[in-house]
N, C-alpha and C positions, 0 to 999 in steps of 0.2 A: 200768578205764579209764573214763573221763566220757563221757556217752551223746551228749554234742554230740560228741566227736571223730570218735564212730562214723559219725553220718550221713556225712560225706562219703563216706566206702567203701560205705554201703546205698545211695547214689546211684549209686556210678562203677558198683556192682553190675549195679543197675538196669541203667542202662544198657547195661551189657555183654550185660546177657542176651538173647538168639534168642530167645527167646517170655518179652515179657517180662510180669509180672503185669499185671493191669488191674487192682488195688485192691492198695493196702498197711492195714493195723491195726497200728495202733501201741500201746502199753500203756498210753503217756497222751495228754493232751492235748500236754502240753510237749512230748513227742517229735515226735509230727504237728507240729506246727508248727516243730520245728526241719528237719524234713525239709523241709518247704515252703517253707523259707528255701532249702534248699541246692538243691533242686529247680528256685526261682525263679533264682539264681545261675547254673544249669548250664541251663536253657534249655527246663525240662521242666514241659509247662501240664502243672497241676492245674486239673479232672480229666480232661482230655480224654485226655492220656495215661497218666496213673493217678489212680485214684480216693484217697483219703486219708482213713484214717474216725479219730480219736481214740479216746480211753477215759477217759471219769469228767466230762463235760461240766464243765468248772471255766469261771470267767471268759474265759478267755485262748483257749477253743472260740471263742464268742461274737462276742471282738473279733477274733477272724481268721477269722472266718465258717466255719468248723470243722465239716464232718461228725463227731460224736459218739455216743457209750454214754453215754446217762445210766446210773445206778445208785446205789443209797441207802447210802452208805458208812457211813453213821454206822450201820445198820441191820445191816451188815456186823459192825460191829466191835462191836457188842452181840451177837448173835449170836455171835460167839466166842468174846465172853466167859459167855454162856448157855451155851454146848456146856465150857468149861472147868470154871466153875462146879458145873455138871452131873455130871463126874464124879468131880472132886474133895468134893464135898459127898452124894453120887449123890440130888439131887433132880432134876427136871424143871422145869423151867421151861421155856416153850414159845419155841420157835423164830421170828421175825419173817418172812413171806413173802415174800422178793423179787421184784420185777419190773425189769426191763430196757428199757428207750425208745432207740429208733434216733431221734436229733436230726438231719434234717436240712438242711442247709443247703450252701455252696456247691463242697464238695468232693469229692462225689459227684455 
């Protein structure tokens, strides 16, 4: 099922619930702000009544003022291909270090 159909039910969720979260993470950006759509519709401030953090700072954090995870994807997907590579050939090539940045901005 399309991840936009889901939000309305992780809202009515939301809201249903007795002790309800103080923060949602979403797995991208896109989704955070589809939530924040539906959240805006049904009457529920971000973030005063929940916090809203994205995943993968893309543009569209940005333009919707987007609490975010930076993270180096492209750094990612070399890295998998180094660990496949790797064992398929079984040489070593070295691994890229990752780091992680908490972006924040207005939804937190």
């Amino acid at each position: 099922m399309h991840t936009r159909t889901k939000l309305p039910e992780l809202a009515r969720w939301w809201e249903a619930e007795k002790e309800k979260p103080t923060a949602l993470l979403f797995p991208t950006d896109n989704v955070a702000v589809g939530f924040l759509a539906e959240a805006r519709e049904r009457g529920i401030s971000v973030p005063k009544d929940v916090a809203v953090v994205g995943f993968d700072n893309s543009s569209i954090a940005e333009l919707f003022n987007l609490t975010t995870i930076d993270y180096p994807m492209h750094l990612q997907a070399e890295n998998a291909f180094f660990k496949l590579y790797n064992q398929l050939k079984h040489k070593n090539l070295p691994l890229h270090p990752l780091s992680f940045k908490l972006i924040i901005r207005g939804t937190t």
